[in-house]
C-alpha positions, 0 to 999 in steps of 0.5 A: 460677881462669883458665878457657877455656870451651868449649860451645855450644848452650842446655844450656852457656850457664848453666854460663858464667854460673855460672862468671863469677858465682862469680868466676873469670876466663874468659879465652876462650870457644871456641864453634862459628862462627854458623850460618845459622837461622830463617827468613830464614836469618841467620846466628845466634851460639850461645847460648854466644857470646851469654852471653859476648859479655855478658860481655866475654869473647873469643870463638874459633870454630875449625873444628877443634882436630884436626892445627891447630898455630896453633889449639893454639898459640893455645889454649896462649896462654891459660895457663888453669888449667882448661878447662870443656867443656860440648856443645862439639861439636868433638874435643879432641885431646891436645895441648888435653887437656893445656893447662890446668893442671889439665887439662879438666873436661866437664858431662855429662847423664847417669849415665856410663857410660850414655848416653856421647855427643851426645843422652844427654837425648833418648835416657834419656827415650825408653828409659824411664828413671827416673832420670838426672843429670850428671856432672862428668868429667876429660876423655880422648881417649875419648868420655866415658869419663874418671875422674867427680869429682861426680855429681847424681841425678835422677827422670825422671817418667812425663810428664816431656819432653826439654825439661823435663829438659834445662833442669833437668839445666843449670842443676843442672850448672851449680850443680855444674861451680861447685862441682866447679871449688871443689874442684879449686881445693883439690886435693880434687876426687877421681875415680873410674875409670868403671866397665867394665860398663853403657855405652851410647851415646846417638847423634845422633837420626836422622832416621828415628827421629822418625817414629811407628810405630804398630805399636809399644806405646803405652807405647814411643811415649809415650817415644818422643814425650816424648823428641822433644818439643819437638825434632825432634818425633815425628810422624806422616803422614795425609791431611788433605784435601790429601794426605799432610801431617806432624803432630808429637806433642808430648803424649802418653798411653798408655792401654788400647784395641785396634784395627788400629794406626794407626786412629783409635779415638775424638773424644778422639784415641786411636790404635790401637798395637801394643799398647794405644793412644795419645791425642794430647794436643797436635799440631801441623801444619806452620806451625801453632801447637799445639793439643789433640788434640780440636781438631785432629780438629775442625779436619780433621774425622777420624772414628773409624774413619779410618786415620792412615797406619800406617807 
């Protein structure tokens, strides 16, 4: 089939590759313009561009497809049959809604209805969920709330991170948009109206929300810190010898202990929480690589007994 392929960061580009290697022609790939990263600030391509760049095939980078007649009337130029979406990051108003032939297809990292929106990853691993998955959605105006023609299940485990999983949920989705594209090519790719109850919104992550709070449970900052992990990172802030300096948690484990939240309980780096405690397996500081949580107490030589800022 003629596809456009639209789609962004990391979690998009296997879906392309997948697609191409299935054999269909991609006719364009539309993904955000190069931004300033790393650094020294260079302006970077997005993972998407990259793969398609790799596969010869036209790149677009509007700023907005919204109230743009010349980018609509350029998208229409395309006489695709399908358009694939996967993290786009811009709006699609109806007029590209209703372009392709047999309309727009989304890759979507959760079990919709829940975690409809940017972080569904992130946000079902720091909820504490179970299990996730993708679906496969005919998209519509609203925020993923079209009609799902395929669904993949999968266990999130207790030490599962958002890293891990967001790898394993693209290259699932991309083996199923394959498969999904297979069936909507037969005219057998059948939807099913999501249903009213059990939506939830999975927000960008704030800024404010990586911060630990050592008053909380320690099972709660557990998925707190394996939902940020590897990025942005939970972190914490502690005087370190040279004023308050930040400590991102990338491992974790909750375990039992009690204590003035925020005190440090023991060599092994256990800290006191609202409930229970919580023991820093890997930590890193600014402009450091990661290191264990012992190690770390050694390097600044913290005592049990020191307190770690408690917010």
């Amino acid at each position: 089939m003629r596809i456009i392929f639209m789609g962004t960061p990391d979690f998009a580009a296997p879906t392309l590759t997948a697609i191409v290697g299935a054999g269909h022609e991609v006719v364009a790939a539309y993904t955000r313009a190069p931004r300033p990263a790393g650094r020294g600030m260079a302006e970077r391509p997005s993972p998407v561009e990259v793969a398609a760049r790799r596969f010869a095939i036209p790149v677009l980078t509007p700023r907005s497809l919204r109230h743009d007649e010349e980018a609509i009337a350029t998208f229409r130029t395309h006489e695709a049959e399908a358009a694939v979406v996967v993290a786009y990051g811009l709006i699609l108003p109806k007029p590209v809604l209703d372009a392709p032939e047999l309309g727009c297809l989304n890759l979507h990292a959760s079990l919709l209805p829940r975690w409809r929106g940017a972080a569904p990853i992130q946000r079902a691993v720091m909820a504490g969920d179970r299990e996730t998955g993708i679906c496969v959605m005919r998209m519509e105006e609203g925020l993923d709330t079209g009609p799902v023609g395929l669904v993949e299940r999968v266990p999130i485990g207790p030490e599962t991170n958002a890293g891990e999983l967001h790898d394993r949920l693209a290259a699932l989705g991309a083996d199923a948009m394959v498969r999904a594209l297979a069936a909507l090519s037969r005219h057998s790719l059948h939807f099913t109206p999501q249903p009213a109850e059990g939506a939830t919104y999975a927000a960008k992550i704030g800024n404010d929300e990586a911060r630990i709070d050592w008053h909380r449970p320690a099972g709660a900052l557990h998925d707190q810190v394996r939902g940020l992990s590897p990025f942005p990172g939970a972190f914490f802030e502690a005087d370190l010898g040279k004023g308050s300096e930040r400590v991102k948690v990338l491992r974790a484990r909750a375990i039992e202990g009690s204590g003035e939240a925020g005190t440090l309980l023991d060599a092994e780096a256990s800290i006191a929480c609202g409930s229970g405690a919580l023991r820093l397996l890997t930590v890193q500081r600014a402009g450091r690589g990661p290191v264990s949580g012992e190690d770390f107490l050694r390097g600044v030589r913290l005592q049990p007994g020191a307190k770690l800022a408690p917010r």
